[in-house]
PDB file of N, CA, C and O in Angstrom:
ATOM      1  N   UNK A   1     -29.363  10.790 -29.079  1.00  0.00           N
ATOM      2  CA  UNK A   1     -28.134  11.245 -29.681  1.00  0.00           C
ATOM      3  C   UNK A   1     -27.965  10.628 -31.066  1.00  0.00           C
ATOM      4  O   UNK A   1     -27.546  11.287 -32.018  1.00  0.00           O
ATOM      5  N   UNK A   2     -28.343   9.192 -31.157  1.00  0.00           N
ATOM      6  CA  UNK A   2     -28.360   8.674 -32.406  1.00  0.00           C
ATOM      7  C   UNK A   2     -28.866   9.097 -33.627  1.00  0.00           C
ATOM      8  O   UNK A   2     -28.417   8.945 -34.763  1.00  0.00           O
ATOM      9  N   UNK A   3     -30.482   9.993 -32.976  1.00  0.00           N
ATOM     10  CA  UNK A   3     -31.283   9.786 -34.020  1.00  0.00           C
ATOM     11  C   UNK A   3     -31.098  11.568 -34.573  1.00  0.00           C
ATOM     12  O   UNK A   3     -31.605  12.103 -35.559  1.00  0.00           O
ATOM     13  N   UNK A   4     -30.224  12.139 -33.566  1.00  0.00           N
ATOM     14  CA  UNK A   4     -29.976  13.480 -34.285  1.00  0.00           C
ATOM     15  C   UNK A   4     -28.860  13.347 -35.628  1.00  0.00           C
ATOM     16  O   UNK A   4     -29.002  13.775 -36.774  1.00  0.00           O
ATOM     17  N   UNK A   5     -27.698  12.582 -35.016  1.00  0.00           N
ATOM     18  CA  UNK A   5     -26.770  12.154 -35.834  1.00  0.00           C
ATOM     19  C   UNK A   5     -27.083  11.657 -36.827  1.00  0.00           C
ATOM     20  O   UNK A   5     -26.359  11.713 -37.822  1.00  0.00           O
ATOM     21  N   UNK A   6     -28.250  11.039 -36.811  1.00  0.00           N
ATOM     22  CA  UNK A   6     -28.455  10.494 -37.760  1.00  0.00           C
ATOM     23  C   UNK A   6     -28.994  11.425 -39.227  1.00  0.00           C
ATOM     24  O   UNK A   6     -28.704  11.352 -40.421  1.00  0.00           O
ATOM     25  N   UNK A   7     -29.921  12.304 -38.412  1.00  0.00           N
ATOM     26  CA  UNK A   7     -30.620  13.516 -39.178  1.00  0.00           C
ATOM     27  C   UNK A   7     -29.916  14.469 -39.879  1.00  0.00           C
ATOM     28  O   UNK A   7     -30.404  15.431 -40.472  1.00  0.00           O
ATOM     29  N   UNK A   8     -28.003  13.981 -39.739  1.00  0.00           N
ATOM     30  CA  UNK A   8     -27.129  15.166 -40.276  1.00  0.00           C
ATOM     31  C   UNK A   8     -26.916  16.536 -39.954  1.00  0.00           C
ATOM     32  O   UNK A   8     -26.525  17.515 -40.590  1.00  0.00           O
ATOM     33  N   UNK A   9     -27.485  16.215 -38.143  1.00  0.00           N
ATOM     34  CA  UNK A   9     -27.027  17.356 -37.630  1.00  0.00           C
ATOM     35  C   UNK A   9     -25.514  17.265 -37.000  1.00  0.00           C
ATOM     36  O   UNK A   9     -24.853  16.251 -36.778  1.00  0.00           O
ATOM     37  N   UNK A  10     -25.215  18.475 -36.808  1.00  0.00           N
ATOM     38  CA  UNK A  10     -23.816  18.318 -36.324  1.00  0.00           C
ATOM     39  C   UNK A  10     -23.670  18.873 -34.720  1.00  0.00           C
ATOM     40  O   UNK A  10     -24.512  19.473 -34.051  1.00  0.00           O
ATOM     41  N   UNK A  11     -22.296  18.452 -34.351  1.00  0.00           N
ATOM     42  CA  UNK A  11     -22.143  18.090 -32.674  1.00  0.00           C
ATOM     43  C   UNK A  11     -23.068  19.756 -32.255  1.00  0.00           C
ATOM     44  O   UNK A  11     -24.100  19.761 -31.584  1.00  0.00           O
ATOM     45  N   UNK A  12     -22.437  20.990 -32.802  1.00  0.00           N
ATOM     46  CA  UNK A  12     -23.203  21.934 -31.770  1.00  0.00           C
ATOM     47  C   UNK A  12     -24.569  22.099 -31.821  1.00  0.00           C
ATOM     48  O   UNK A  12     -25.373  22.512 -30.986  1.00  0.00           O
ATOM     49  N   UNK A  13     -24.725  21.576 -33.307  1.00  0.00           N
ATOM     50  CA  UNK A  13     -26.557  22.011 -32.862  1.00  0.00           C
ATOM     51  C   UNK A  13     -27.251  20.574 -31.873  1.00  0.00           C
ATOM     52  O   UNK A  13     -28.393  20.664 -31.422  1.00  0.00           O
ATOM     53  N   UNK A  14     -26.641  19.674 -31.704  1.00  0.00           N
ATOM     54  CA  UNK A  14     -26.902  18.669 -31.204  1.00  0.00           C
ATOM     55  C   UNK A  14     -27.138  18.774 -29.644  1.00  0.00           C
ATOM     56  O   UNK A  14     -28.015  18.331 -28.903  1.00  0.00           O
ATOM     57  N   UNK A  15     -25.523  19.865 -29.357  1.00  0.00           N
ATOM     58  CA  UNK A  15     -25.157  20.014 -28.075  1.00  0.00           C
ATOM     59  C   UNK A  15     -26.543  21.265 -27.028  1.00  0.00           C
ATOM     60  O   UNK A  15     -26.933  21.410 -25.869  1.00  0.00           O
ATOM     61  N   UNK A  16     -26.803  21.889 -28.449  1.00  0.00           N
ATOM     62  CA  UNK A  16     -27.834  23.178 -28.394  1.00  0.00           C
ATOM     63  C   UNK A  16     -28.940  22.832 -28.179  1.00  0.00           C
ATOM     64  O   UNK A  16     -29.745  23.667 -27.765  1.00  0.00           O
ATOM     65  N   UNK A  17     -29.416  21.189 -28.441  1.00  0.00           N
ATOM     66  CA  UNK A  17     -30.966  20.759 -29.009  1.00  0.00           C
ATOM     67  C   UNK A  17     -31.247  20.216 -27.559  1.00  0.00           C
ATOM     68  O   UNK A  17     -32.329  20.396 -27.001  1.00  0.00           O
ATOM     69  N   UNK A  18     -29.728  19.237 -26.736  1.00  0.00           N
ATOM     70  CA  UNK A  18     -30.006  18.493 -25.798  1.00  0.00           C
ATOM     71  C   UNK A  18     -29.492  19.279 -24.876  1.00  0.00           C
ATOM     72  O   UNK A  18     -29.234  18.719 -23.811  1.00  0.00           O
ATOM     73  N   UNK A  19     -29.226  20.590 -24.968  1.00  0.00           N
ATOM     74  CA  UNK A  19     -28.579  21.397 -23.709  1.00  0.00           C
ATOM     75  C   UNK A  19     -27.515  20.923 -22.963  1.00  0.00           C
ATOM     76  O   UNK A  19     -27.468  20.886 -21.734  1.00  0.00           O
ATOM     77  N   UNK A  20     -26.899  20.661 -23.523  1.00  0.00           N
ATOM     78  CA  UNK A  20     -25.059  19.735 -23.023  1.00  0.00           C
ATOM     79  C   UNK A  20     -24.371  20.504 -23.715  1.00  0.00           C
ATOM     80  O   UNK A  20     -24.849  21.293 -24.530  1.00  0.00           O
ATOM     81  N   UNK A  21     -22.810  20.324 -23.398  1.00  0.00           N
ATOM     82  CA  UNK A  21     -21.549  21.309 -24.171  1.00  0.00           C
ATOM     83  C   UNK A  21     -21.371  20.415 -25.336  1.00  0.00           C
ATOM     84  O   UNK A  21     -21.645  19.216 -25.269  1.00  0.00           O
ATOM     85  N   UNK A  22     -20.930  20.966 -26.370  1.00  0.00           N
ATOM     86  CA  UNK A  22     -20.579  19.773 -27.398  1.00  0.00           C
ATOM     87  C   UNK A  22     -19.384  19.080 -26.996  1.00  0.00           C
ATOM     88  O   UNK A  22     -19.139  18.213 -27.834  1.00  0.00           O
ATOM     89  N   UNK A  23     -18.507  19.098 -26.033  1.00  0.00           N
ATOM     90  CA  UNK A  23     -17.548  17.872 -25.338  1.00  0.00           C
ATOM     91  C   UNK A  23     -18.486  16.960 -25.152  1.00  0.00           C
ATOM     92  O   UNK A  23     -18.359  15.757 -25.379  1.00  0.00           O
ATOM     93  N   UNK A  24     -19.602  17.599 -24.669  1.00  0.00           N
ATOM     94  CA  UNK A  24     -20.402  15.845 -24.053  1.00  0.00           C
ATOM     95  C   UNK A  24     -21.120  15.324 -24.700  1.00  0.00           C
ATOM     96  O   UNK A  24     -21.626  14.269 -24.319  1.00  0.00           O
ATOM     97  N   UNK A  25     -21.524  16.060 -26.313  1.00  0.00           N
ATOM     98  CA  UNK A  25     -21.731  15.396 -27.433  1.00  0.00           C
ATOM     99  C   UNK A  25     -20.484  14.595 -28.195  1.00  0.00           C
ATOM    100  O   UNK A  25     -20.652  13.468 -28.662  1.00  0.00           O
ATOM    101  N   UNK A  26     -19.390  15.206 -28.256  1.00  0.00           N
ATOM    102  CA  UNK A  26     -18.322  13.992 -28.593  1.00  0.00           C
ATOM    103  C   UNK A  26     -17.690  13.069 -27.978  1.00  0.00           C
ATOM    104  O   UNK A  26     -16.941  12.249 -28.508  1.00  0.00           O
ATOM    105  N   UNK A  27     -18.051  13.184 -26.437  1.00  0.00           N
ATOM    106  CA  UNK A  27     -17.858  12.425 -25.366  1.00  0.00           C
ATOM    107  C   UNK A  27     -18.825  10.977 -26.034  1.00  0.00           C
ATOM    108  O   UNK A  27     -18.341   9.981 -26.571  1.00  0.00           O
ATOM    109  N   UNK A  28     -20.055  11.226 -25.825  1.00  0.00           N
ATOM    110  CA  UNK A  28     -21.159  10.412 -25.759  1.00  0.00           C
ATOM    111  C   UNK A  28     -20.778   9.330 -26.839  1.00  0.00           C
ATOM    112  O   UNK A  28     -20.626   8.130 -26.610  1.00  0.00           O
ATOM    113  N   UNK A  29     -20.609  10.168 -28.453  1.00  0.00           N
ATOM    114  CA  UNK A  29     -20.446   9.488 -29.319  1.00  0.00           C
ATOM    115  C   UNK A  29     -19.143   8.806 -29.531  1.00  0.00           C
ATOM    116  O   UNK A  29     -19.087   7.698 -30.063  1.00  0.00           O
ATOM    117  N   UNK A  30     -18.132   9.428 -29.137  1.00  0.00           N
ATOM    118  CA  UNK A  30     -17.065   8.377 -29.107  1.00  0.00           C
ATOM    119  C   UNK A  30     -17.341   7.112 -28.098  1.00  0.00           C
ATOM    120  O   UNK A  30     -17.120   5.958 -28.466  1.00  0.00           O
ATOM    121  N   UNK A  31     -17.773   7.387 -26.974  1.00  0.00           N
ATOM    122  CA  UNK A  31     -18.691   6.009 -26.362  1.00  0.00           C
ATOM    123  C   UNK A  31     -19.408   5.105 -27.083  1.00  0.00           C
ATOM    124  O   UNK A  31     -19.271   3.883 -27.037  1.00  0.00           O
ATOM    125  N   UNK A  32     -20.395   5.900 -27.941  1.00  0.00           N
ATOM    126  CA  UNK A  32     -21.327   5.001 -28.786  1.00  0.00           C
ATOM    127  C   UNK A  32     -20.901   4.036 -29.834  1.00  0.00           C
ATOM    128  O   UNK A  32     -21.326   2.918 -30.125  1.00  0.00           O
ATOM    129  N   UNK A  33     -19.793   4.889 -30.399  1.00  0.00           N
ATOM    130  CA  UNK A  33     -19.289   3.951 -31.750  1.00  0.00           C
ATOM    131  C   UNK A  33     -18.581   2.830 -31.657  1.00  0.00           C
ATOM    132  O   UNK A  33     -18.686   1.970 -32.531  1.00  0.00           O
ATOM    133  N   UNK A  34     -17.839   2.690 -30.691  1.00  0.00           N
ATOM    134  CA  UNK A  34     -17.675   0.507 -30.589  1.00  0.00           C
ATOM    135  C   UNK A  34     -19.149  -0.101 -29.771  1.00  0.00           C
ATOM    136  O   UNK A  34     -19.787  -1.128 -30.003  1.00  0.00           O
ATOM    137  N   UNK A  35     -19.315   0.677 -29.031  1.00  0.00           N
ATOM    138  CA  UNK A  35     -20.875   0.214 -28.515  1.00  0.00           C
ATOM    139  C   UNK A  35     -21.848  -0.789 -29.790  1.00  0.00           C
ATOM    140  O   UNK A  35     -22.336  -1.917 -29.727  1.00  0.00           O
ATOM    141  N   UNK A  36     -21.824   0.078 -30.703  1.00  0.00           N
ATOM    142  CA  UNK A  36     -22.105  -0.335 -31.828  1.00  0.00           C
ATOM    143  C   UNK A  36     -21.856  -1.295 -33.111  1.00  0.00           C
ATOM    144  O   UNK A  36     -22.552  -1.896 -33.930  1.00  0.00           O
ATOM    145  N   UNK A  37     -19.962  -1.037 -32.731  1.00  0.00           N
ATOM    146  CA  UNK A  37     -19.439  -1.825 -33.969  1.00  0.00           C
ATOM    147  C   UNK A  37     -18.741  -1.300 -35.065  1.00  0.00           C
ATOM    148  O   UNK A  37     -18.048  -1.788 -35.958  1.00  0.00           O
ATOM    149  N   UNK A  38     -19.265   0.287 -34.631  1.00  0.00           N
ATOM    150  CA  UNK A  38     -18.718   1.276 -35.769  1.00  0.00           C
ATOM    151  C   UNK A  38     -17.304   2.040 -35.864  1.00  0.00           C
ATOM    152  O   UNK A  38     -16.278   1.537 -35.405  1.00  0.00           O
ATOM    153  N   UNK A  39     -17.321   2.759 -36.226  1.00  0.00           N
ATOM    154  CA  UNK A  39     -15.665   3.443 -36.659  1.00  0.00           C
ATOM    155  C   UNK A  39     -16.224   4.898 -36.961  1.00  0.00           C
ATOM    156  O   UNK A  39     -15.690   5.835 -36.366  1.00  0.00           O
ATOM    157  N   UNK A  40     -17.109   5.112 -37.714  1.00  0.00           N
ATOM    158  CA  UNK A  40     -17.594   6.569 -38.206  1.00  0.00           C
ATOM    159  C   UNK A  40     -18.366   7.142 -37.635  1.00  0.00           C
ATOM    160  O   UNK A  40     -18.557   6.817 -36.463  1.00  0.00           O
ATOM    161  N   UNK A  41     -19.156   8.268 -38.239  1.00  0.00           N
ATOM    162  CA  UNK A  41     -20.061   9.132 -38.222  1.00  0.00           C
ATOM    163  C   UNK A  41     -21.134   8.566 -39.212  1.00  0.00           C
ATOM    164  O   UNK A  41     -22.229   8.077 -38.931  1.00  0.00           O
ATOM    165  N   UNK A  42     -20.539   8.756 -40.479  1.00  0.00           N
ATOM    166  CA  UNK A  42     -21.355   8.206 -41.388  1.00  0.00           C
ATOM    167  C   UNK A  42     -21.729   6.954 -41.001  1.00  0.00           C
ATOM    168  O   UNK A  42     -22.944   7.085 -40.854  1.00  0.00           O
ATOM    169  N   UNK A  43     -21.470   5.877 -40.754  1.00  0.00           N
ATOM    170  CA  UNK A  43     -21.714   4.523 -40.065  1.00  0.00           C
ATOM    171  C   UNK A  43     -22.961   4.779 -38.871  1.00  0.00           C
ATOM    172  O   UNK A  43     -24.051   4.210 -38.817  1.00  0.00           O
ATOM    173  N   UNK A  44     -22.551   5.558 -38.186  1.00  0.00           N
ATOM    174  CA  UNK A  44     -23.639   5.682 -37.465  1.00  0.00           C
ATOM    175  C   UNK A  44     -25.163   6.230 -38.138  1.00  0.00           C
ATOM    176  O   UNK A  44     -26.271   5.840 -37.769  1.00  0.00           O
ATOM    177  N   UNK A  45     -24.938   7.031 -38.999  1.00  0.00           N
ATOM    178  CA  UNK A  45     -26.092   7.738 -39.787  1.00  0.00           C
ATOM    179  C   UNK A  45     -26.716   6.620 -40.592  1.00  0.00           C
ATOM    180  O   UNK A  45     -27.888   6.725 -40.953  1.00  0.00           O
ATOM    181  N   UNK A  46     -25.791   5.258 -40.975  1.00  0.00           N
ATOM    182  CA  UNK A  46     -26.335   3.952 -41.613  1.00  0.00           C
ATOM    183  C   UNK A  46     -27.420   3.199 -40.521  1.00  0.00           C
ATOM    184  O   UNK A  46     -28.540   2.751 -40.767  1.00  0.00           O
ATOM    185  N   UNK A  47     -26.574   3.227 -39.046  1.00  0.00           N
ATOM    186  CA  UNK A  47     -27.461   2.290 -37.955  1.00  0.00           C
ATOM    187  C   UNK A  47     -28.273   3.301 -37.809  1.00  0.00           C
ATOM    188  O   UNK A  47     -29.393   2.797 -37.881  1.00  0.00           O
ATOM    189  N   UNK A  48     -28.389   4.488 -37.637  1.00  0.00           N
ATOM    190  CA  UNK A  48     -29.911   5.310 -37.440  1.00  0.00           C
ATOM    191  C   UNK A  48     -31.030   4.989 -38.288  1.00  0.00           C
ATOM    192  O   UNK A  48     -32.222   5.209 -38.074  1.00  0.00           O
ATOM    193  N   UNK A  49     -30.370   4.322 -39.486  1.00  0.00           N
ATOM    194  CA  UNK A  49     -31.552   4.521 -40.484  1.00  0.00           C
ATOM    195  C   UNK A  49     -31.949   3.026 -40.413  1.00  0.00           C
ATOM    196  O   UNK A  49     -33.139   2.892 -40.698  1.00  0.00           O
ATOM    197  N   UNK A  50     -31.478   2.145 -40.192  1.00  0.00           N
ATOM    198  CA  UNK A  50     -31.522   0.654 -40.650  1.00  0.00           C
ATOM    199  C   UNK A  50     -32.341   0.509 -39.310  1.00  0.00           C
ATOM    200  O   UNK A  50     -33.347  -0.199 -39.279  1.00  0.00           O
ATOM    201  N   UNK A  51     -31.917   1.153 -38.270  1.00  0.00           N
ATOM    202  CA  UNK A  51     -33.034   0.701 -36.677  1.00  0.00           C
ATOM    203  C   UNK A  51     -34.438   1.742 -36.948  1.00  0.00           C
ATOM    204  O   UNK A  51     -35.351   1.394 -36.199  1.00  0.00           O
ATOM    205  N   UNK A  52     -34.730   2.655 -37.634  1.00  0.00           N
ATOM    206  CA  UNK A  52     -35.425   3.194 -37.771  1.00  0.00           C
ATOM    207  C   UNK A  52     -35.464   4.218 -36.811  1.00  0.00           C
ATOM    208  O   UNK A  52     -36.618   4.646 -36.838  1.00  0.00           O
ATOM    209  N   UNK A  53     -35.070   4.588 -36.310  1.00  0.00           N
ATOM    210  CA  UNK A  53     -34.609   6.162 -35.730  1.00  0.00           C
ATOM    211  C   UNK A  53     -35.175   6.840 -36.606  1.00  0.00           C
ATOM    212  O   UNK A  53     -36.286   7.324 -36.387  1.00  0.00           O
ATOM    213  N   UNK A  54     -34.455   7.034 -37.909  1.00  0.00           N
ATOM    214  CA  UNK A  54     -34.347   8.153 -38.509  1.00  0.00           C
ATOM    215  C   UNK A  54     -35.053   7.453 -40.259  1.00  0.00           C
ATOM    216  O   UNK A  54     -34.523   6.558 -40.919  1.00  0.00           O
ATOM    217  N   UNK A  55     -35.982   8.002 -40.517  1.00  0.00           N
ATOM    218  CA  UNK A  55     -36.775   7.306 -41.769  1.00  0.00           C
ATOM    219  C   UNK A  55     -36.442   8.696 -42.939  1.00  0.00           C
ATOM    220  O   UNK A  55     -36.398   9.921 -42.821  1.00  0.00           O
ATOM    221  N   UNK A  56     -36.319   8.066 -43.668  1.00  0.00           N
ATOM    222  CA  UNK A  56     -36.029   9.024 -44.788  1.00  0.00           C
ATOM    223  C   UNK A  56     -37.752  10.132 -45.215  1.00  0.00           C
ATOM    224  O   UNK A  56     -38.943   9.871 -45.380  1.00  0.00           O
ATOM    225  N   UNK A  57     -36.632  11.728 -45.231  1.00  0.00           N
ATOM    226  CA  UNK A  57     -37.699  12.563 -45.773  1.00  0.00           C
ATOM    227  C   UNK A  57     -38.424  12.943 -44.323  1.00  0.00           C
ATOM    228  O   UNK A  57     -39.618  13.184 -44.146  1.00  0.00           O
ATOM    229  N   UNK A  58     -37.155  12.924 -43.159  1.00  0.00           N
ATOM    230  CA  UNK A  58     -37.679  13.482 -42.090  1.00  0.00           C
ATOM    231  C   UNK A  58     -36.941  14.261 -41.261  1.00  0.00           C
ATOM    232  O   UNK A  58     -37.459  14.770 -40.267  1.00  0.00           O
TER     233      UNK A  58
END
């Protein structure tokens, strides 16, 4: 879920990619973001890239 978010996709194609409703893509991620530390979206697209999930030019 991270590393789509991270890729600047958004909740339905996300919901489309992992075959879930997009509730349970904003479900998930509102879970994820104190998990983390975060507050955003964009914040999360920072920890995708800094854990290497998501490498630039991909």
């Amino acid at each position: 879920m991270l590393r789509l978010v991270g890729t600047g996709m958004p909740n339905g194609e996300i919901a489309a990619r992992l075959l879930v409703s997009e509730a349970t893509v904003k479900t998930h991620l509102n879970r994820l973001t104190p998990k983390l530390g975060i507050s955003s979206r964009a914040q999360a697209v920072v920890v995708a890239y800094e854990t290497g999930l998501v490498r630039p030019g991909r």
